[in-house]
C-alpha positions in Angstrom: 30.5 -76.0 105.9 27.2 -75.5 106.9 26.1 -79.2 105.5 28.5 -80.7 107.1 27.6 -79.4 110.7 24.1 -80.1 109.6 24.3 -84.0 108.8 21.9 -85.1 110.9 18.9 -82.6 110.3 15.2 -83.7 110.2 15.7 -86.9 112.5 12.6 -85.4 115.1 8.9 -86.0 114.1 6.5 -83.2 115.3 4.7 -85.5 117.3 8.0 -86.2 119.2 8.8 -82.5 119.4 5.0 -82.0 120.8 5.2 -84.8 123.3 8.2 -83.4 124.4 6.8 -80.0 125.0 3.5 -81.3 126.4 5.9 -83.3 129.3 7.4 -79.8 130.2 3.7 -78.3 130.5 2.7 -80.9 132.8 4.1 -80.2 135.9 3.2 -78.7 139.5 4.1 -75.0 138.5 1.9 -75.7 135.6 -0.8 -76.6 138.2 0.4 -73.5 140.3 -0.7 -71.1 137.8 -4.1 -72.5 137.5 -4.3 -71.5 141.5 -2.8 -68.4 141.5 -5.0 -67.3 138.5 -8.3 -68.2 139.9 -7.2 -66.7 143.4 -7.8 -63.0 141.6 -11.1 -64.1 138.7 -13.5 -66.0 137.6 -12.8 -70.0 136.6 -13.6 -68.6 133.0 -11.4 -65.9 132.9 -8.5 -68.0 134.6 -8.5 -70.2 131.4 -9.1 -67.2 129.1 -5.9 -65.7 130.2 -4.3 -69.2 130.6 -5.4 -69.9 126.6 -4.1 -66.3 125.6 -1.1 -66.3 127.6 0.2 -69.9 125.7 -1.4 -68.6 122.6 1.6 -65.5 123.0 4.3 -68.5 124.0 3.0 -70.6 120.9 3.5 -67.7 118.9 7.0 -66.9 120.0 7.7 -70.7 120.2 6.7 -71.1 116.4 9.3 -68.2 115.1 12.2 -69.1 117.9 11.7 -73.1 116.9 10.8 -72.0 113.1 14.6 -70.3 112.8 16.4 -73.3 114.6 14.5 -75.9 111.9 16.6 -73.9 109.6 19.8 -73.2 110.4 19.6 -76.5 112.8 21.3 -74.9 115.6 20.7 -74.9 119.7 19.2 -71.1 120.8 22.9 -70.2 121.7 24.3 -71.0 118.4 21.3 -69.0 116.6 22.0 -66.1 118.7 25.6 -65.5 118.2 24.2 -63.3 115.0 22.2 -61.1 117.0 24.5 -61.0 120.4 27.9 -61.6 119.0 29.4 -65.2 120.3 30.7 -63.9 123.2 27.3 -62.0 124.0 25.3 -64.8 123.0 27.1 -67.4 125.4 27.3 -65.2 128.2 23.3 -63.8 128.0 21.6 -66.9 127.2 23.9 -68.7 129.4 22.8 -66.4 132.6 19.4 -66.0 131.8 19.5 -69.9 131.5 21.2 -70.5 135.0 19.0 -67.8 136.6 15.8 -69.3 135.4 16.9 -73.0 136.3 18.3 -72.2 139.8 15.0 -70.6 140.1 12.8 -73.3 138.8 15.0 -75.7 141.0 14.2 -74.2 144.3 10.2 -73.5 143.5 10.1 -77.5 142.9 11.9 -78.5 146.1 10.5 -76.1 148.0 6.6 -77.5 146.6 8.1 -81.2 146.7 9.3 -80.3 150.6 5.7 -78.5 151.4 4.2 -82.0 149.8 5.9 -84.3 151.9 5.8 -82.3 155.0 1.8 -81.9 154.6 1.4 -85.6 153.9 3.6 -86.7 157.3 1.4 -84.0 159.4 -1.4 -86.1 158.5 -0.2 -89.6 160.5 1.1 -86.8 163.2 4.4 -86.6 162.7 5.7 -83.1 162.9 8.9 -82.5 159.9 10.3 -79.0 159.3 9.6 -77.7 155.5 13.1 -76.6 155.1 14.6 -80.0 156.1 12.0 -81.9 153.9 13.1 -79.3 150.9 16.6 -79.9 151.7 16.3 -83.5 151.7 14.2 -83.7 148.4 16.5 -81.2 146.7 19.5 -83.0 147.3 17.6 -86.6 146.1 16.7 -85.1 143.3 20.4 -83.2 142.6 22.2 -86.9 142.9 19.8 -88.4 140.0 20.8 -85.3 138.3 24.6 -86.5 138.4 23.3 -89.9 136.5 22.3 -88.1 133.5 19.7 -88.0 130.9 18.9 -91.5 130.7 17.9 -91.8 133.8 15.9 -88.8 133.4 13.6 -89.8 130.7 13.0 -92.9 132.5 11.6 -91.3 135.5 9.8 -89.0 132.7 8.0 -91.7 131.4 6.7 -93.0 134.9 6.0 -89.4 136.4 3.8 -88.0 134.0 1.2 -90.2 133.6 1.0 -90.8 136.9 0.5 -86.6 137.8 -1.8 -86.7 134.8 -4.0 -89.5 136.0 -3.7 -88.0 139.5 -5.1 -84.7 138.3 -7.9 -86.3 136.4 -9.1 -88.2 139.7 -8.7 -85.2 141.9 -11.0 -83.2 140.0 -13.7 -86.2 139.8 -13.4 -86.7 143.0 -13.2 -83.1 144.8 -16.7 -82.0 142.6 -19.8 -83.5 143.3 -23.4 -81.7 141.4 -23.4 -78.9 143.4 -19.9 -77.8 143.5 -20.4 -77.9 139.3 -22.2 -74.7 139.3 -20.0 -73.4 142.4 -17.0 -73.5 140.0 -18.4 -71.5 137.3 -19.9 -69.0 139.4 -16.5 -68.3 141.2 -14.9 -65.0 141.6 -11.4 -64.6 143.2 -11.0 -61.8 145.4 -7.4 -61.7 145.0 -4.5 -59.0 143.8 -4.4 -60.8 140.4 -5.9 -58.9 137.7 -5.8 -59.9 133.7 -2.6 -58.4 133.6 -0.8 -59.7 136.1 -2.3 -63.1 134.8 -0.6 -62.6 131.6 2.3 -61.8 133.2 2.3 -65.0 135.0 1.5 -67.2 132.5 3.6 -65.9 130.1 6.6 -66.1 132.3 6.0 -69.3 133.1 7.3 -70.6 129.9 9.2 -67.8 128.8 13.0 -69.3 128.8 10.8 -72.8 126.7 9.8 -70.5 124.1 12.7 -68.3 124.1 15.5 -71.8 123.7 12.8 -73.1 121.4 15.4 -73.9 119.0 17.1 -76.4 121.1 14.3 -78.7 120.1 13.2 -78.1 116.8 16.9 -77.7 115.5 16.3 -81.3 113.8 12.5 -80.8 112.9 12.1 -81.7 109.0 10.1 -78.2 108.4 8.7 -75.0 109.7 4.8 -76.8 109.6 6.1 -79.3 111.8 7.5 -76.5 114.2 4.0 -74.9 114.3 2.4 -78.7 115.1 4.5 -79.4 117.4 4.2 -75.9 119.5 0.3 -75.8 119.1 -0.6 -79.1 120.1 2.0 -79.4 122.4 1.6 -76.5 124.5 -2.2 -75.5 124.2 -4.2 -78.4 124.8 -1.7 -79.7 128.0 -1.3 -76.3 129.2 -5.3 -74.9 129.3 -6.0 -78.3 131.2 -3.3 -78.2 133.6 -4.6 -74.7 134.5 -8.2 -75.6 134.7 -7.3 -78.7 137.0 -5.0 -76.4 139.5 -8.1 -73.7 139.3 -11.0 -76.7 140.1 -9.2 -78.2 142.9 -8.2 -74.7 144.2 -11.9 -73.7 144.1 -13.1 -77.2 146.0 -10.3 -77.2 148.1 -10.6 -73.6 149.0 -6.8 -73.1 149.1 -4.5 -72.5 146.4 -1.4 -74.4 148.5 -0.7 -76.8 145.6 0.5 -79.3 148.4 -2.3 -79.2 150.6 -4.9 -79.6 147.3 -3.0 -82.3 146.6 -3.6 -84.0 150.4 -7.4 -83.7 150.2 -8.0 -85.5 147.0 -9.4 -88.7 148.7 -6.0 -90.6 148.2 -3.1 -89.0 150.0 -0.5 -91.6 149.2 -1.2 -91.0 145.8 -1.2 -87.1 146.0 2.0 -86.9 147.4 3.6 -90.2 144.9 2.5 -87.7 142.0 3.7 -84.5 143.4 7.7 -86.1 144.3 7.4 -87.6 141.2 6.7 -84.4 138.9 9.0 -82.2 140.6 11.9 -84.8 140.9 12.0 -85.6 136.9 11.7 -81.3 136.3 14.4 -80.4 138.9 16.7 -83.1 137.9 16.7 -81.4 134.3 16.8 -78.0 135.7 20.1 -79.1 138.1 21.4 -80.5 134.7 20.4 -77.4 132.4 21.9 -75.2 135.1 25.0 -76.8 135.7 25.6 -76.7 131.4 24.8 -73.0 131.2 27.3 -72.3 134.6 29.8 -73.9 132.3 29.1 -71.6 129.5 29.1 -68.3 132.0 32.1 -69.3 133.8 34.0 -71.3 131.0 34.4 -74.2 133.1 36.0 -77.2 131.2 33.6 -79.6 130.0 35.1 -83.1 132.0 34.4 -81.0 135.4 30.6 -80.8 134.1 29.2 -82.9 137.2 30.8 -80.4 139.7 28.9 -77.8 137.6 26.0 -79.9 138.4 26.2 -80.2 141.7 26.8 -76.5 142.3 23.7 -75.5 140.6 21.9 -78.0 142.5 23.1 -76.9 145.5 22.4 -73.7 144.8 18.7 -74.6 144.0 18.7 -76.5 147.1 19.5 -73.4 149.0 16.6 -71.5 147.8 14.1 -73.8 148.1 15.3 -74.3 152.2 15.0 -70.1 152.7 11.2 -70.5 151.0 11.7 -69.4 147.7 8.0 -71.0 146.4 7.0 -67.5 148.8 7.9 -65.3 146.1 6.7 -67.4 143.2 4.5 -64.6 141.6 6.9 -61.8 142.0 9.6 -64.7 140.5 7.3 -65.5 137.1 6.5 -61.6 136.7 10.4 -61.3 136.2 10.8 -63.8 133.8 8.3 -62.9 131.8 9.4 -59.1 131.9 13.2 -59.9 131.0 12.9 -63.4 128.9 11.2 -62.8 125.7 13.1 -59.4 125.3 15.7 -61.7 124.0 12.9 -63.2 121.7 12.3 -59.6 120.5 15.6 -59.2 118.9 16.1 -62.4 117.6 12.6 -62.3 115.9 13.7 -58.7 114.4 16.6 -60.0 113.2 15.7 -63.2 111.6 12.5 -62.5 109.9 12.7 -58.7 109.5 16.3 -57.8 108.6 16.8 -61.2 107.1 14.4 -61.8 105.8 13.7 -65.7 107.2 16.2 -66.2 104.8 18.7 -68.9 106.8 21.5 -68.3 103.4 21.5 -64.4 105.1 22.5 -65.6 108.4 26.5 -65.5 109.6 27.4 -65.3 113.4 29.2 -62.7 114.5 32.7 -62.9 116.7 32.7 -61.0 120.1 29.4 -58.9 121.1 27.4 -57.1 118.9 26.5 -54.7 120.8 23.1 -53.5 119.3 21.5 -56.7 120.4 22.8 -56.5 123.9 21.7 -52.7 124.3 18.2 -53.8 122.3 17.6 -56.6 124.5 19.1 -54.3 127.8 16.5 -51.7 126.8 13.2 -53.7 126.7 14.2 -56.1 129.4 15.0 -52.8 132.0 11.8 -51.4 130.8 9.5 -54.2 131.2 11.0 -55.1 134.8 10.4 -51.4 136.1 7.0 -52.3 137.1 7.2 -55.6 138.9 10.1 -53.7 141.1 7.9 -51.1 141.9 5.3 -54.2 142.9 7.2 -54.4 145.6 7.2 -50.9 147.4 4.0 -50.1 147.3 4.3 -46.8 149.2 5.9 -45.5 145.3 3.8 -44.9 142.3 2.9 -48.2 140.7 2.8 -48.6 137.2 0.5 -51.2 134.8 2.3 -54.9 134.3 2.4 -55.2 130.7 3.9 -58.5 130.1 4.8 -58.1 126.2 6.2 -54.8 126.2 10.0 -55.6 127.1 9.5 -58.1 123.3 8.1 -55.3 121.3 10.6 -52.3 122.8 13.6 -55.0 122.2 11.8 -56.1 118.8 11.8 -52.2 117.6 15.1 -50.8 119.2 16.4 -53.7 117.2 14.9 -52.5 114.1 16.0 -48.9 114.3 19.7 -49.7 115.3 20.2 -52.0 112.4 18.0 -48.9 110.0 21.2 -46.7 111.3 23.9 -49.2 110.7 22.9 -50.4 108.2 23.5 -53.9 106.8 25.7 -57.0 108.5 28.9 -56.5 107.9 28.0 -52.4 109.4 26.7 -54.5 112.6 29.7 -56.9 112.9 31.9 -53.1 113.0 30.8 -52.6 116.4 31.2 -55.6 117.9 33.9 -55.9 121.3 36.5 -57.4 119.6 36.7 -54.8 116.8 36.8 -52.0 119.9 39.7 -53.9 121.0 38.2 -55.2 124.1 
């Protein structure tokens, strides 16, 4: 059974799969970070927590993507061991939807900032929250064309935003400003930490649905290729460009860094451009994994669409790109917690062996409650971020993984072995 679903395996070279995962890190958030991080340290430390954080992501990536080259199934499918099939769809489908809708109102809300900025700047006066509603829906229509169209306008965006970047930062330093950059020191809320945090949840839900796109890698070397020089090298430069033109620019509002390059036009070209191609996935991912949550049939898949665009569009008119920090430090608190069990299952329990590996029908509930139980844990802290009047507690961005990772491990010590775990899932309960 298991060849015949897997019949067209090892079609993906890892410089494909890199390339591909090198687009996703080159984008405005990406640029985001590098300004939020060197708002609260030095230019140094920025990119030392920028290197570390991707280094944890890499690391994740490697055995998430590493367990999809073998069994040569999408995140969902891998899961529906660990979570049961129901508790698989209906997880990694919400966590999915969240984290698009998300994503989907940060980039209109930054592409509406953009355009408003640039029009200030021949005096004409144009609310935010009609430029964001006007970008988000643009950008929700190409959406409803599909993929192709999509990695059309990929192919045109990126370079541009990465030749864009590159000129900004030659042009915004000038000999003096070199040592100026170096010498920095944030004065910020935005400790190591915190950074971490950021960082890591900034590509949390890539590393977690890692699978998705190394499902038809030839081999687990070309999953570690592909996820190191894919997501190091693009991701430590897009943070050291958003910290240098934060530092020249003295303001870490993307949009208006963007404006004072020298070449406005071209600032603004490179900002619609980046966001449109990401949100026009993100619309698309969002509207697939509302079909999974909801069971919507598959023909009504661009109404699906269109609701989580709307929905996206919505966000980024109330100002969503306001709460970006508090937004990442959630991700990366409840995200990888579903990393943690699938990581304990696949390479502790089994071994890494893919011939140990059977789904499981309904909801296995010892992954849900594992994954419940570092995810709750791990978020405690960023709610209490925001009432400071209560006792606050240390951000500690991998700890919902490794609680998930061990409650995992010591559920599956008491049950015992797979067919003890399939026992308890919903079905068997009779729900």
């Amino acid at each position: 059974m298991k060849k015949q679903e897997n019949t067209q395996v090892q079609t993906q070279s890892w410089q494909s799969l890199a390339f591909v995962w090198a687009g996703a890190m080159i984008c405005v958030p990406s640029l985001m970070i590098g300004g939020t991080l060197v708002s609260g340290m030095s230019f140094m430390e920025s990119l030392f927590v920028g290197f570390i954080g991707y280094a944890l992501i890499v690391l994740l990536m490697v055995l998430q993507g590493m367990q999809g080259a073998d069994l040569h199934r999408p995140t969902v499918s891998m899961a529906s061991q660990v979570f049961g099939k129901t508790g698989s769809q209906k997880v990694i489908s919400i966590i999915l939807m969240i984290a698009c809708l998300g994503w989907f109102g940060i980039q209109a809300n930054v592409c509406g900032q953009a355009f408003t900025t640039f029009l200030s700047m021949y005096e004409i006066q144009f609310p935010v929250q009609i430029s964001s509603l006007i970008w988000g829906v643009i950008m929700l229509v190409s959406a409803l064309y599909g993929i192709k169209f999509l990695n059309i306008l990929n192919y045109v965006a990126v370079p541009i935003l990465v030749a864009t970047c590159i000129y900004g930062v030659f042009v915004s330093i000038n000999d003096s400003q070199t040592a100026s950059i170096f010498s920095y020191q944030g004065t910020g809320e935005v400790d190591i930490m915190s950074g971490l945090a950021i960082t890591i949840g900034s590509f949390a839900l890539g590393a977690v649905i890692a699978g998705d796109y190394s499902q038809y890698s030839a081999s687990r070397k070309d999953v570690v290729k592909a996820a190191t020089l894919g997501i190091l090298p693009a991701g430590v430069l897009m943070i050291a460009v958003g910290a240098i033109l934060t530092i020249t620019a003295g303001t870490a509002d993307i949009a208006e860094v963007f404006m004072n390059i020298g070449s406005p036009i071209l600032g603004v070209v490179a900002l619609i451009l980046a966001t449109w191609t990401t949100n026009a996935v993100n619309a698309f991912s969002g509207g697939l994994a509302l079909i999974n949550v909801f069971d919507i049939p598959k023909e009504k898949e661009k109404i699906a669409v269109g609701i989580s665009g709307g929905i996206g569009t919505v966000l980024a008119v109330v100002g969503i790109l306001n709460y970006f920090v508090p937004i990442m430090s959630i991700l990366s608190a409840m995200v990888p917690a579903v990393a943690g069990v699938m990581i304990a299952s696949y390479w502790i329990v089994q071994k890494g062996d893919p011939a140990q590996w059977s789904p499981v029908e309904g909801v296995n509930w010892l992954g849900i409650i594992s994954w419940l139980i570092g995810a709750v844990i791990a978020v405690i802290p960023v709610g209490l971020s925001f009432f400071p009047s209560l006792p606050q507690l240390p951000n500690q961005p991998l700890i919902g993984i490794v609680l998930s990772f061990i409650s995992y491990l010591i559920g599956s010590r008491f049950l015992g072995n797979q067919e003890s775990r399939q026992a308890i899932n919903s079905e068997e309960l009779g729900e």
